[in-house]
N, CA, C and O atoms as a MOPAC input file, in Angstrom:
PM7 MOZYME 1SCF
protein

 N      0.82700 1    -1.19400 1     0.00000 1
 C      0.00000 1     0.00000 1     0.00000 1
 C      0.86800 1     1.25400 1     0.00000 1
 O      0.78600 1     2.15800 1    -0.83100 1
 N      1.77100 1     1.19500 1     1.10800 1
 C      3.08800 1     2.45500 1     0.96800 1
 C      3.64900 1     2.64700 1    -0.29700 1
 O      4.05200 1     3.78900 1    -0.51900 1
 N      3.80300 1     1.64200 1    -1.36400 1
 C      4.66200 1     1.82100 1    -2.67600 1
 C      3.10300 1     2.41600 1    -3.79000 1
 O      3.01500 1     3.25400 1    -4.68700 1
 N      2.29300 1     1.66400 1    -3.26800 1
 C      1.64300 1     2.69900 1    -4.80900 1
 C      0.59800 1     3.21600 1    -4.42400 1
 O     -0.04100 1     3.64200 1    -5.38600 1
 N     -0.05500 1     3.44400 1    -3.14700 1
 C     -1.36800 1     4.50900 1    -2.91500 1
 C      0.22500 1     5.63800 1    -2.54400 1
 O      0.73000 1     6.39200 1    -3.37500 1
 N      0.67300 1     5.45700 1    -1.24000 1
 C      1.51700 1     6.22500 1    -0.83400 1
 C      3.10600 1     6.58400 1    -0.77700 1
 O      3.86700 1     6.66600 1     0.18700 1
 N      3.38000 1     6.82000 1    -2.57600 1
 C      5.05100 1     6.82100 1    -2.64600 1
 C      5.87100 1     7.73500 1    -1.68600 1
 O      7.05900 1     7.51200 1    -1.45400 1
 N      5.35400 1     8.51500 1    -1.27600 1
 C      6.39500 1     9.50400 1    -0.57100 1
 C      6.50400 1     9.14000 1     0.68000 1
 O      7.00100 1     9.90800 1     1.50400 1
 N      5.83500 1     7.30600 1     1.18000 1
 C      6.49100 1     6.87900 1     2.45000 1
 C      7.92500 1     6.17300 1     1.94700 1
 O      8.66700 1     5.81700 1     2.86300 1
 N      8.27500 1     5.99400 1     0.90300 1
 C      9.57800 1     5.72400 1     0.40800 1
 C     10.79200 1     7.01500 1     0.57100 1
 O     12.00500 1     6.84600 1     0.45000 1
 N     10.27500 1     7.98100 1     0.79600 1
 C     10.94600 1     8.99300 1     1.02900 1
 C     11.29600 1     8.93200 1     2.64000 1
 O     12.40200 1     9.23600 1     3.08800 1
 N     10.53700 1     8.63200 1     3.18600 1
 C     10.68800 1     8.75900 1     4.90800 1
 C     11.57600 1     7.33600 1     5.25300 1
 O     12.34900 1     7.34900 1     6.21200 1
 N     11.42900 1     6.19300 1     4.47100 1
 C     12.04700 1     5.01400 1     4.71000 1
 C     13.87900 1     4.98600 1     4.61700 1
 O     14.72900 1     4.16800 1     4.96700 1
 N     13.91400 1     6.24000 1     4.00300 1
 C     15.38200 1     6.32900 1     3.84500 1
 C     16.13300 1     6.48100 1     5.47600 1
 O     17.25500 1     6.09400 1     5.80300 1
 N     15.66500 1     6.79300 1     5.86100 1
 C     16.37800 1     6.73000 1     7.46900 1
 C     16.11100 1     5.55900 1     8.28400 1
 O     15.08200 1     5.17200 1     8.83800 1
 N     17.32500 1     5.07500 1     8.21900 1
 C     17.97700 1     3.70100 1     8.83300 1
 C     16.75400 1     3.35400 1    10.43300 1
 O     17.01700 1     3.95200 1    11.47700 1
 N     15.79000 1     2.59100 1    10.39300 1
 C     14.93100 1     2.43400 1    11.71300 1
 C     13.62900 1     3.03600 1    11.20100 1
 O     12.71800 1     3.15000 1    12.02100 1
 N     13.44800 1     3.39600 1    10.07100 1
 C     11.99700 1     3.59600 1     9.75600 1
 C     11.76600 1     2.35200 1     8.85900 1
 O     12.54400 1     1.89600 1     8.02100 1
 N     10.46400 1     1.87000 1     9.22800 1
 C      9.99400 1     0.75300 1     8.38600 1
 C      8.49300 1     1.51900 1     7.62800 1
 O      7.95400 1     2.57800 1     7.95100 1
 N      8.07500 1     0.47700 1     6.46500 1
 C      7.11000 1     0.86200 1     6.44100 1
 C      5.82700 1     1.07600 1     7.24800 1
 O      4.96500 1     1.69300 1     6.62200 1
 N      5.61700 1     0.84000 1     8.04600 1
 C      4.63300 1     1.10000 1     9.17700 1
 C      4.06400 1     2.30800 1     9.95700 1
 O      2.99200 1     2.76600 1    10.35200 1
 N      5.79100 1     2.63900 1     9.95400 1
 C      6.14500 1     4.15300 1    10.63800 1
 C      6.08200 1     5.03400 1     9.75400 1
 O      5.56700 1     6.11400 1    10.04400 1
 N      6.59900 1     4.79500 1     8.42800 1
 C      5.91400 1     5.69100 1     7.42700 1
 C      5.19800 1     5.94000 1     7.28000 1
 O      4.86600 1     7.12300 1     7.20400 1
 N      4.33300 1     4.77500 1     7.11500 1
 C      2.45900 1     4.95200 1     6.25800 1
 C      1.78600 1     5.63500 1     7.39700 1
 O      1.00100 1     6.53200 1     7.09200 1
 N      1.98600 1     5.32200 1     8.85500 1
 C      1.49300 1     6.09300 1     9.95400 1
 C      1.29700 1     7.63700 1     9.98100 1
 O      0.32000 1     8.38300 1    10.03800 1
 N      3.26300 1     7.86800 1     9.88500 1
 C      3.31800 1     9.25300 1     9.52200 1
 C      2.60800 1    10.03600 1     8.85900 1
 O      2.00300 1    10.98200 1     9.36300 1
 N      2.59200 1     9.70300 1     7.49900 1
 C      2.03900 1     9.84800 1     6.17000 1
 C      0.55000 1    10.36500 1     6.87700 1
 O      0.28300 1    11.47900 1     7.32600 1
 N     -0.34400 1     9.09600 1     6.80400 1
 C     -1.15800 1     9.16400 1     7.26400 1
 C     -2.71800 1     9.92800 1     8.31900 1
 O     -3.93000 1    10.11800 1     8.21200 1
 N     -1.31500 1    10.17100 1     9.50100 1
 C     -1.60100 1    10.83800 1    10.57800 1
 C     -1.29000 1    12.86300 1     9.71200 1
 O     -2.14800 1    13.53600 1     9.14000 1
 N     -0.27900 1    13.12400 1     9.88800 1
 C     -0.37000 1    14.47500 1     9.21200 1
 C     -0.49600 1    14.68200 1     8.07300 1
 O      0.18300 1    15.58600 1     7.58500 1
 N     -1.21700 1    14.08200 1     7.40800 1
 C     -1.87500 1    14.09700 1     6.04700 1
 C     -1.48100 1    15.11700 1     5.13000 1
 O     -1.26700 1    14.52400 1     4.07300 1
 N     -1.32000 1    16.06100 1     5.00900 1
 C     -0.57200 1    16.98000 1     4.74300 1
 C      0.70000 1    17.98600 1     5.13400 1
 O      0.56200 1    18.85900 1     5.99100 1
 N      1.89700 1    17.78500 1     4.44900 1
 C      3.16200 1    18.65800 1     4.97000 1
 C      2.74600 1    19.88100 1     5.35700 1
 O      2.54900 1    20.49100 1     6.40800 1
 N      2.67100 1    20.06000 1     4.17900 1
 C      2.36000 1    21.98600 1     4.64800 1
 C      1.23800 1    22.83200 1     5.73500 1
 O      0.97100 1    24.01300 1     5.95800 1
 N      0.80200 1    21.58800 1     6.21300 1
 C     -0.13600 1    22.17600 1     7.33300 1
 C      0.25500 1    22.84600 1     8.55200 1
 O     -0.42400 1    23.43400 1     9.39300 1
 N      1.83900 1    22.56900 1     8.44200 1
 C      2.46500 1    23.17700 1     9.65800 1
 C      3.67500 1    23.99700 1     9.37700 1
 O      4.70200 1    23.62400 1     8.81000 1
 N      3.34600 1    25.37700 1     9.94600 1
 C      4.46100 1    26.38400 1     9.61600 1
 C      5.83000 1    25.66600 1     9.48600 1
 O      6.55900 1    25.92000 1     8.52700 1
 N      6.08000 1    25.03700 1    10.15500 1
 C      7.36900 1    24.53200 1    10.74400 1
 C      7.62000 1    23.20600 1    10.92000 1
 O      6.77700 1    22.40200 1    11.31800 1
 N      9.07900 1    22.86900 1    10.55600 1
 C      8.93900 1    21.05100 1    11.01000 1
 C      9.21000 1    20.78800 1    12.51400 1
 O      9.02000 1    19.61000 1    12.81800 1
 N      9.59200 1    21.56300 1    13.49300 1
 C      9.75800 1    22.12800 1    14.81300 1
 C      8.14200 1    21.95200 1    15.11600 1
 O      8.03100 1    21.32600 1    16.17000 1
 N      6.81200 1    22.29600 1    14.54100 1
 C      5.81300 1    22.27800 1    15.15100 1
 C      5.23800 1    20.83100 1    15.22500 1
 O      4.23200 1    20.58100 1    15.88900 1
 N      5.99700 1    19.78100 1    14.43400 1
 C      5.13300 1    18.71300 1    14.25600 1
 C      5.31400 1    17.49500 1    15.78700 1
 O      4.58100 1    16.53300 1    16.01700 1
 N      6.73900 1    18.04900 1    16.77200 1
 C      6.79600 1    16.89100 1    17.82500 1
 C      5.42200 1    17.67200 1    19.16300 1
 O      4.85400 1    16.88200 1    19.91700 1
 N      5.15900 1    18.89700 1    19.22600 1
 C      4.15500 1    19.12500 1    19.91600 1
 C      2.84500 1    18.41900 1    19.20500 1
 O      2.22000 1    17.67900 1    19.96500 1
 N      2.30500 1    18.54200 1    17.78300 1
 C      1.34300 1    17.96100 1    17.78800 1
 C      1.12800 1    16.42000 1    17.96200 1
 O      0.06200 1    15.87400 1    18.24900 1
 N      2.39100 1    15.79200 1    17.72300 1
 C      2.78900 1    14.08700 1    18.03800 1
 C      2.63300 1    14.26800 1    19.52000 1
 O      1.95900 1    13.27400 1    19.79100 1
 N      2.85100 1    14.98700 1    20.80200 1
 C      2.50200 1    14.95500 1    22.28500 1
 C      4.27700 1    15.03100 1    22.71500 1
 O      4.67400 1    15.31900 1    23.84400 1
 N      4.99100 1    14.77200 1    21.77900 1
 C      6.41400 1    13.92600 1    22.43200 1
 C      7.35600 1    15.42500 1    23.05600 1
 O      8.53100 1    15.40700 1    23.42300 1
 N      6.61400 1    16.40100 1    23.03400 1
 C      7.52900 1    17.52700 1    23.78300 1
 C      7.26100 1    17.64800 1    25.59100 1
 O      6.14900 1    17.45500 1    26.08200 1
 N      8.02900 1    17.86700 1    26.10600 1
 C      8.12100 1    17.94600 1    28.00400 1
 C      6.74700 1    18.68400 1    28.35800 1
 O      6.19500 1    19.33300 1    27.46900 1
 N      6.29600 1    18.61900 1    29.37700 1
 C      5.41500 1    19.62400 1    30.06200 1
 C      6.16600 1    20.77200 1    30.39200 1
 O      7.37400 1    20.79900 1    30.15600 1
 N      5.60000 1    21.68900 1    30.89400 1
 C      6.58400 1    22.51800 1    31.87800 1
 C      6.10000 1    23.33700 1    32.74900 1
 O      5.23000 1    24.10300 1    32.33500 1
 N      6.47000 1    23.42000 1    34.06800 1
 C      5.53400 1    23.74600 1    35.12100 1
 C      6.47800 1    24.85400 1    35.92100 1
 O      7.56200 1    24.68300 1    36.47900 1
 N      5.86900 1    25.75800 1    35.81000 1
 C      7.43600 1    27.35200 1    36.07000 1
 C      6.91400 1    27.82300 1    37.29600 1
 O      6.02500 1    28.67500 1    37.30000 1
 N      7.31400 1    27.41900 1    38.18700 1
 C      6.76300 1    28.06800 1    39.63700 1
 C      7.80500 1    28.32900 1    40.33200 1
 O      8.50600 1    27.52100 1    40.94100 1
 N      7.96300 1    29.78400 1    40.23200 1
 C      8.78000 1    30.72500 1    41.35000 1
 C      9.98100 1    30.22400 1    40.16900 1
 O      9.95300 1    30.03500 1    38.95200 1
 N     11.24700 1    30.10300 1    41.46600 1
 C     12.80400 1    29.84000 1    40.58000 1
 C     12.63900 1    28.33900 1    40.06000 1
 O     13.48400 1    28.31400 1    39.16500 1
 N     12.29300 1    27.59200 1    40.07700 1
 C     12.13600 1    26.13300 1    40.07500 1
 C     11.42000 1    25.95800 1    38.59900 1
 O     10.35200 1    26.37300 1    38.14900 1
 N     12.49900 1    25.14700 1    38.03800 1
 C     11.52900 1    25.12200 1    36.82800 1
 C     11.98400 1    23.33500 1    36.40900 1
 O     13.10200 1    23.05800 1    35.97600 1
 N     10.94700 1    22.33100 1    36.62800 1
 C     11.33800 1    21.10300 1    36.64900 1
 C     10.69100 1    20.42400 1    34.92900 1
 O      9.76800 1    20.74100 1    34.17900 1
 N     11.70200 1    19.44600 1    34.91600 1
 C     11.27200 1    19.10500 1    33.49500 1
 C     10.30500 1    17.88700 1    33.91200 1
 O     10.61900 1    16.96200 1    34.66100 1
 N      8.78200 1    18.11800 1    33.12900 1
 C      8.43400 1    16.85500 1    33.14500 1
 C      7.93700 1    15.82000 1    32.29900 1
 O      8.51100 1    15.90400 1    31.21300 1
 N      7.14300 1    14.90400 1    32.32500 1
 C      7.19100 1    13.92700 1    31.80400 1
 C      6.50100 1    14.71300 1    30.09700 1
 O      5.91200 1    15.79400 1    30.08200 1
 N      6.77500 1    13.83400 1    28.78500 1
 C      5.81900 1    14.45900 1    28.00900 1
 C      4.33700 1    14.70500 1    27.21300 1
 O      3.94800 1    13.53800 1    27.23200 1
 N      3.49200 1    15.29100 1    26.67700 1
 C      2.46400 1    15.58200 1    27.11500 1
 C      1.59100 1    14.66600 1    26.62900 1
 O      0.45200 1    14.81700 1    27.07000 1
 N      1.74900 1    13.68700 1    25.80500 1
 C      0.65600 1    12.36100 1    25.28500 1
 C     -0.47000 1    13.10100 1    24.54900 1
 O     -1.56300 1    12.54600 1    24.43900 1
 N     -0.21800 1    14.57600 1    23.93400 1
 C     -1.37800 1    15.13300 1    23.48000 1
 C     -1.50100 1    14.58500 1    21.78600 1
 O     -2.52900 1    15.03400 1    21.28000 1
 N     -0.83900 1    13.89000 1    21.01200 1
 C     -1.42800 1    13.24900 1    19.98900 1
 C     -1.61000 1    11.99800 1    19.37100 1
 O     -2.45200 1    11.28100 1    19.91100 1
 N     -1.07800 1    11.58300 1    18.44800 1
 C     -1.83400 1    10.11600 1    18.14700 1
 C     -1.24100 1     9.49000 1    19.06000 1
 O     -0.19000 1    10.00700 1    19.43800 1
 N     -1.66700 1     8.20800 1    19.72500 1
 C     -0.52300 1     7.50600 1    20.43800 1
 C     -0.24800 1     6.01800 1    19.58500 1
 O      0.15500 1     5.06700 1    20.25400 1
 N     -0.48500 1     5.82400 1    18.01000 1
 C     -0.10200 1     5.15300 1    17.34200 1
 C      1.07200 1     5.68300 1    17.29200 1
 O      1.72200 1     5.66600 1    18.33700 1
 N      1.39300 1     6.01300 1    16.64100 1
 C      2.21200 1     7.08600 1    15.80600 1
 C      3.31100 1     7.27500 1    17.05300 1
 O      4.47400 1     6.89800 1    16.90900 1
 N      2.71300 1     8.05700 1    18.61600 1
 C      3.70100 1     8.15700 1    19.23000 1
 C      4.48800 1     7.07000 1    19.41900 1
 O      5.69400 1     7.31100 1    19.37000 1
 N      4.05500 1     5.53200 1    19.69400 1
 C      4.65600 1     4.36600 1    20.69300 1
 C      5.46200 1     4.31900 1    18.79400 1
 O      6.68900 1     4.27900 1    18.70000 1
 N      4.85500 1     4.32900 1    17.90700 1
 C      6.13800 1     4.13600 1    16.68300 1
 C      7.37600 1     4.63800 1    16.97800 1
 O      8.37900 1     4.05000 1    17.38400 1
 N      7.11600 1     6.25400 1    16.62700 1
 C      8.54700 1     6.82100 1    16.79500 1
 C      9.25400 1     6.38700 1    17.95700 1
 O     10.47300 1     6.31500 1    17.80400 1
 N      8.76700 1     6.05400 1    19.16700 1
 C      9.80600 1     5.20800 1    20.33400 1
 C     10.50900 1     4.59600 1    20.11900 1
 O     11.72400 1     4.62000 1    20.31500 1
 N      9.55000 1     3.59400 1    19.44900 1
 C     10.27900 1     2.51400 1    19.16200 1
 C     11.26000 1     2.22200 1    18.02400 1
 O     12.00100 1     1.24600 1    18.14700 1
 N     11.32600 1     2.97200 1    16.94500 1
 C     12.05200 1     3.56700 1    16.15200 1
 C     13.01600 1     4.35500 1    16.99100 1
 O     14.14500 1     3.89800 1    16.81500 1
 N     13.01200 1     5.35700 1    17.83100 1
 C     14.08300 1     5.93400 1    18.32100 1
 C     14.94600 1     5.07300 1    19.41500 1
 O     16.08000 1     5.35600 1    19.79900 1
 N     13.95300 1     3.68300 1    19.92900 1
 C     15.19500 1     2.72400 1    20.80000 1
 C     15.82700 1     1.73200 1    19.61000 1
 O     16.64600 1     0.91500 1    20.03000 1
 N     15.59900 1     1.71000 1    18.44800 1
 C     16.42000 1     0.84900 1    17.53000 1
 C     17.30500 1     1.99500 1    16.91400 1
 O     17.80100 1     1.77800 1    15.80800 1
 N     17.42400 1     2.59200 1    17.22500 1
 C     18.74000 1     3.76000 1    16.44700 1
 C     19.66500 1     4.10400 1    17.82100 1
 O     20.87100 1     4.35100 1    17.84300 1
 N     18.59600 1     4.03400 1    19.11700 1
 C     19.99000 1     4.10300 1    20.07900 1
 C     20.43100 1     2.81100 1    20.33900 1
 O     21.58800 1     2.72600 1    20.75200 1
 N     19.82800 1     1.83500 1    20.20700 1
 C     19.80000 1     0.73800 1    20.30000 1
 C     21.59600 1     0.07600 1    19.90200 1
 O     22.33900 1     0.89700 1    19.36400 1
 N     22.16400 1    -1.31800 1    20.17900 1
 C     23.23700 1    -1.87000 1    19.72600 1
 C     23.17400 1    -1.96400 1    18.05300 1
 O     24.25400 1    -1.87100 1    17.47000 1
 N     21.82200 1    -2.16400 1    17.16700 1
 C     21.56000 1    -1.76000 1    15.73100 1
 C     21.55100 1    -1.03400 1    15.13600 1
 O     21.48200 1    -1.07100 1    13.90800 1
 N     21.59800 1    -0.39700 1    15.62700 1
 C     21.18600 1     1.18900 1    15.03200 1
 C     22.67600 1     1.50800 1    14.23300 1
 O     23.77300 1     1.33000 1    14.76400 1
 N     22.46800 1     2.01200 1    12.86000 1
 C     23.76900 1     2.95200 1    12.13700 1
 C     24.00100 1     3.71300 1    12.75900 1
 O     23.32500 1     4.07200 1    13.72200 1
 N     25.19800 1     4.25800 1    12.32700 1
 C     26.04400 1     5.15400 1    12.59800 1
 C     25.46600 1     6.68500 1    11.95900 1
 O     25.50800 1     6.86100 1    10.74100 1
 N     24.98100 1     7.65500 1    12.78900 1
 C     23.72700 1     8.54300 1    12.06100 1
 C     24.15000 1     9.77000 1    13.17200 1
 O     24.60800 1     9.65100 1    14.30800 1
 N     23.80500 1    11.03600 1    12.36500 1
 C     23.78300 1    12.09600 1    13.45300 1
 C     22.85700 1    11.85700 1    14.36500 1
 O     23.01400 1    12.24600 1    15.52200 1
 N     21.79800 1    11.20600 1    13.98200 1
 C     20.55200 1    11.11300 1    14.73500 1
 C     21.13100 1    10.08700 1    16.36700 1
 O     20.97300 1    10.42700 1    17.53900 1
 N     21.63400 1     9.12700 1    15.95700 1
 C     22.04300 1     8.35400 1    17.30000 1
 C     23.32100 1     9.18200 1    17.58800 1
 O     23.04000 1     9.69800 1    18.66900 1
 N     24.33000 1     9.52900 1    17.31300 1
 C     25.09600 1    10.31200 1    18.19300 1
 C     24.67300 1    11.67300 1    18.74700 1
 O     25.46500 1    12.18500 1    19.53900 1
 N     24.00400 1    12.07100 1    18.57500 1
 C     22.96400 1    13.14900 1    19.03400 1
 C     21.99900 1    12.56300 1    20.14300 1
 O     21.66800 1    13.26800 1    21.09700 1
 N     21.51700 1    11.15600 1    19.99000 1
 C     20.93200 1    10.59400 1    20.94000 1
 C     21.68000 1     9.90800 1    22.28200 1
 O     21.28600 1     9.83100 1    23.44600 1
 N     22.74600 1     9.50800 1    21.73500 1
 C     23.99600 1     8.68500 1    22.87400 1
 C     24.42600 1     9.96300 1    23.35300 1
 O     23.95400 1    10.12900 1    24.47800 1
 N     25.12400 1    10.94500 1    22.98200 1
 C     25.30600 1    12.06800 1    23.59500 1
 C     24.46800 1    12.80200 1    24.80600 1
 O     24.78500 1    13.33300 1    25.87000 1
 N     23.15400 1    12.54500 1    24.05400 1
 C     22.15300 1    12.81800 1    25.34200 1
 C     21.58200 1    12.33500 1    26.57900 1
 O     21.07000 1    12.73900 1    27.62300 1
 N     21.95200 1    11.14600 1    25.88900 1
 C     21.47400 1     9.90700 1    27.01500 1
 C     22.63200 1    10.15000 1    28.05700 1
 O     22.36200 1    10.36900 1    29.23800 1
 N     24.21800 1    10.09700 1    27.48700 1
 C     24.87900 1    10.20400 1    28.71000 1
 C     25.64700 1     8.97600 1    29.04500 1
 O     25.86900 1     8.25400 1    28.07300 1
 N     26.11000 1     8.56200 1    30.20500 1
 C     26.17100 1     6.94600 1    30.43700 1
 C     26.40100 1     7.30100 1    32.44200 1
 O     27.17100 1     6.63500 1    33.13400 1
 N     25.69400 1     8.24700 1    32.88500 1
 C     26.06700 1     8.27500 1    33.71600 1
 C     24.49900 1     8.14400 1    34.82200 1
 O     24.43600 1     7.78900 1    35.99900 1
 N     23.42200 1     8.57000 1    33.91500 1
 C     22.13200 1     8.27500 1    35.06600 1
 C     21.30100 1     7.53300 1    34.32400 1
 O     21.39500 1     7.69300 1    33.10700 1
 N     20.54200 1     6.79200 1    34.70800 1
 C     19.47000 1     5.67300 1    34.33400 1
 C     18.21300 1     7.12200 1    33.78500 1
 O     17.50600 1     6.95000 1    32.79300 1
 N     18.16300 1     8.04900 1    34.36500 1
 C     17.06500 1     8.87300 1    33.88400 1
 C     17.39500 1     9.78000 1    33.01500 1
 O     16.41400 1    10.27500 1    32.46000 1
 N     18.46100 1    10.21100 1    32.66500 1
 C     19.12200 1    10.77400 1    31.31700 1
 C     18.74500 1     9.66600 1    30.39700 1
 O     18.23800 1    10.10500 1    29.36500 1
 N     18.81400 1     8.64000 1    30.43400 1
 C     18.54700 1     7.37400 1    28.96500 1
 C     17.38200 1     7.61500 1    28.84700 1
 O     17.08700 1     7.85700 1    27.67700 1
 N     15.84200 1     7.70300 1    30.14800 1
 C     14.61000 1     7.78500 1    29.60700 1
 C     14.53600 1     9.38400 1    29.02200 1
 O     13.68600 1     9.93000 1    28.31900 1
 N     15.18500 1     9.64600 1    29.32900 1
 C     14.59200 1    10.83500 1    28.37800 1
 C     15.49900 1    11.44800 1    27.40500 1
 O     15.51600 1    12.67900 1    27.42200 1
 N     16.14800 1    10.94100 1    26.68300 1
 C     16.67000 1    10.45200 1    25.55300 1
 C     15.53900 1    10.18800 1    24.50900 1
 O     15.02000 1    10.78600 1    23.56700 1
 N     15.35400 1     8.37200 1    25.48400 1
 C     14.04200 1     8.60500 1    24.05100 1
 C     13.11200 1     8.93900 1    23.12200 1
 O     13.00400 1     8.57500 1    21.95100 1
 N     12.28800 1     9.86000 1    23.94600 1
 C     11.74700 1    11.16200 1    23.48300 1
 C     11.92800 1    11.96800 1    22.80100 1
 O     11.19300 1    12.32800 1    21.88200 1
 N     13.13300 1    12.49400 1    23.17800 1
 C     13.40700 1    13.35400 1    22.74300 1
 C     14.36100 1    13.37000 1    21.14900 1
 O     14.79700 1    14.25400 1    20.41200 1
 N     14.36400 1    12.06500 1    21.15500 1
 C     15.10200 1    11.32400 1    19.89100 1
 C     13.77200 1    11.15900 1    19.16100 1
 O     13.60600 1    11.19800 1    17.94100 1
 N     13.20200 1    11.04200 1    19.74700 1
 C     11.56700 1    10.16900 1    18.40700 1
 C     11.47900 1    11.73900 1    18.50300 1
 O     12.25900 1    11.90000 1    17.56400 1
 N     11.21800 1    12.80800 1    18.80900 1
 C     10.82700 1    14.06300 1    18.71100 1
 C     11.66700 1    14.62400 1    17.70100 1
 O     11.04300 1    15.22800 1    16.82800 1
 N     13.24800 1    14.58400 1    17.54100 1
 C     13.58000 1    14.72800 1    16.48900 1
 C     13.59700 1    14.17800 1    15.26800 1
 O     13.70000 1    14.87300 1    14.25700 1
 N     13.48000 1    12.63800 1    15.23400 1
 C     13.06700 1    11.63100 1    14.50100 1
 C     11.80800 1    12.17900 1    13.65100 1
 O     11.81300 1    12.00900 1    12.43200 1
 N     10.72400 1    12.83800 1    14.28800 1
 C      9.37500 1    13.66700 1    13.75100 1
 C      9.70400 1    14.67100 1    12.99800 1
 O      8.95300 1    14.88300 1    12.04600 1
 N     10.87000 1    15.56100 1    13.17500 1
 C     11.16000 1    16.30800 1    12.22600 1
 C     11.92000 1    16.38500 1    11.29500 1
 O     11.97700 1    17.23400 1    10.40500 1
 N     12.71500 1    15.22000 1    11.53100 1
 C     13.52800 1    14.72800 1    10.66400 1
 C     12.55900 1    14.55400 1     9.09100 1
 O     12.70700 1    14.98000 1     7.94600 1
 N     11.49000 1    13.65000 1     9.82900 1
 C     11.30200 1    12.33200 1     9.08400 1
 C     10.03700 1    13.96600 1     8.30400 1
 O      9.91800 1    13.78000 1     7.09300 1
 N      9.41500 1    14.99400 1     8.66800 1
 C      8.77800 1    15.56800 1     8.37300 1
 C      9.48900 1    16.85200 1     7.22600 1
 O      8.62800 1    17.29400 1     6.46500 1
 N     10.57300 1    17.32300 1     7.07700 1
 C     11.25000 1    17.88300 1     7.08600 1
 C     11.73400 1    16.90100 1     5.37700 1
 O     11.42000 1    17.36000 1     4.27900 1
 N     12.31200 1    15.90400 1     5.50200 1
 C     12.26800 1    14.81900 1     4.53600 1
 C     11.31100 1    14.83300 1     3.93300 1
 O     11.71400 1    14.70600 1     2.77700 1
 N      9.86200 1    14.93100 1     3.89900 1
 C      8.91200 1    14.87900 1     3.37400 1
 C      8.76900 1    15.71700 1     2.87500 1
 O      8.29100 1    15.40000 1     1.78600 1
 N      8.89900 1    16.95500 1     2.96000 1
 C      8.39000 1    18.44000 1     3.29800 1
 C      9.18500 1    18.91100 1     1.97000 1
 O      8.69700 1    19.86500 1     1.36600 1
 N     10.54900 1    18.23600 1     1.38600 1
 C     11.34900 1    18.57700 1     0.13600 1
 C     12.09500 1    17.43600 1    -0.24300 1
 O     12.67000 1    17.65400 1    -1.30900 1
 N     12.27900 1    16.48400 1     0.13500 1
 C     12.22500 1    14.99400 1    -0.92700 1
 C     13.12000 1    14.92300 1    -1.12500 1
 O     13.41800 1    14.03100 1    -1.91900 1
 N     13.99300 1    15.60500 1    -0.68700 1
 C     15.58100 1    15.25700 1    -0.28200 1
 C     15.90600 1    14.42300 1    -0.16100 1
 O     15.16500 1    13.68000 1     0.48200 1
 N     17.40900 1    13.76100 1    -0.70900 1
 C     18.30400 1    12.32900 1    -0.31700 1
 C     18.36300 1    12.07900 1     1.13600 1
 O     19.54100 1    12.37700 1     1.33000 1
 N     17.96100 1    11.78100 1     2.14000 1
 C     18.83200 1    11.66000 1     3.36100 1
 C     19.96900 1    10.95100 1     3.65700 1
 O     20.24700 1     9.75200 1     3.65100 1
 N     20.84900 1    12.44100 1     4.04300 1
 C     22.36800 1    11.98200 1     4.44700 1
 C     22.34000 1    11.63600 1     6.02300 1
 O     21.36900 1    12.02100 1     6.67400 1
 N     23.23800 1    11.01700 1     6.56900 1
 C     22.76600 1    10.18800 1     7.66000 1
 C     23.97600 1    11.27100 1     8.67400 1
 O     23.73900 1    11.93600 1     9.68200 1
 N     25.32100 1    11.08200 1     7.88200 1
 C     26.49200 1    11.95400 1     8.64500 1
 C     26.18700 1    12.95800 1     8.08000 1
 O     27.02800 1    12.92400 1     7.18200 1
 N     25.55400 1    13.95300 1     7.88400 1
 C     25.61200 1    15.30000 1     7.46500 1
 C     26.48500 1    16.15600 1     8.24100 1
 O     27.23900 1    16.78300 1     7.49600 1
 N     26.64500 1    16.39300 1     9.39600 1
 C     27.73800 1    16.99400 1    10.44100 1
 C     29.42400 1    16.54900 1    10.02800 1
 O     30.20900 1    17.49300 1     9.94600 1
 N     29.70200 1    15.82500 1     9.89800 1
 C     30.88800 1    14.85200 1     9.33000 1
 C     31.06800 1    15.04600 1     8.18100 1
 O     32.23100 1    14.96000 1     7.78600 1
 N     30.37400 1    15.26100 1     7.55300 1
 C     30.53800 1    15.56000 1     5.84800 1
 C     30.71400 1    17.54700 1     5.61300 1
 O     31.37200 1    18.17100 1     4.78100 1
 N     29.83900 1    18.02900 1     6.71100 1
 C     30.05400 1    19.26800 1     6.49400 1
 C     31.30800 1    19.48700 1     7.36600 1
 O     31.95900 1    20.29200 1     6.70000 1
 N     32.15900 1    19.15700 1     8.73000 1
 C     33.36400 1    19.17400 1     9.17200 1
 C     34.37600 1    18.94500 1     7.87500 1
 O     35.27000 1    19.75200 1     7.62000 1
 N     34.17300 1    17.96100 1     7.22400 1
 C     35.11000 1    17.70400 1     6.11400 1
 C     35.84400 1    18.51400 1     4.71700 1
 O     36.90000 1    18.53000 1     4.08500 1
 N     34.50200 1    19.14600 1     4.73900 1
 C     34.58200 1    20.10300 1     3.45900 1
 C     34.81900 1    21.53300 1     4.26500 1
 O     34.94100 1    22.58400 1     3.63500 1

């Protein structure tokens, strides 16, 4: 169904941990690219951005907000624990994610994940959005040149 109702989930499949599933979801769920100013706006409407609760000096991070599909959300998870995962390529996306995670608290890793499928959303939206090749080292390739 992804190859001939919906070709441009072949576009999102290019990043190493998207299957078709997570595509056609994608696809699917924001039905249209251009509905959102920004590819930055699409992890609030997925739910996968922090709460945030600002009282007095104290400003604590919390859990995130479950405000959209929760197909779609438990995908990108799970897509973002197979890229931090021991499988996962070698991608800005997981060294951006191992970096965050840390190796020093058990609660730096949970919230990693999130925040990896949150970029994963704009990645993968952003890709859509102009049909671009996806380069995986783009950081490494631009250090180089």
């Amino acid at each position: 169904m992804g190859k001939e109702v919906y070709p441009q989930t072949q576009v999102l499949r290019q990043v190493n941990g998207v299957g078709p599933l997570t595509s056609l979801a994608f696809v699917l769920t924001l039905e249209e690219p251009g509905r959102f100013r920004t590819s930055r706006a699409v992890g609030p409407y997925l739910g996968l951005t922090p709460r945030s609760r600002d009282t007095g000096e104290s400003h604590p991070q919390l859990h995130i907000t479950k405000a959209g599909d929760i197909f779609l959300r438990k995908l990108l998870v799970q897509c973002a624990h197979y890229i931090l995962g021991p499988f996962g390529k070698d991608c800005d996306l997981r060294r951006w994610g191992l970096r965050l995670a840390g190796t020093t608290s058990k609660d730096q890793k949970k919230r990693a994940l999130p925040a990896t499928a949150r970029k994963l959303a704009v990645l993968l939206h952003q890709l859509w959005l102009t049909g671009e090749v996806y380069q995986p080292l783009r950081e490494v390739t631009k250090a180089a040149a």
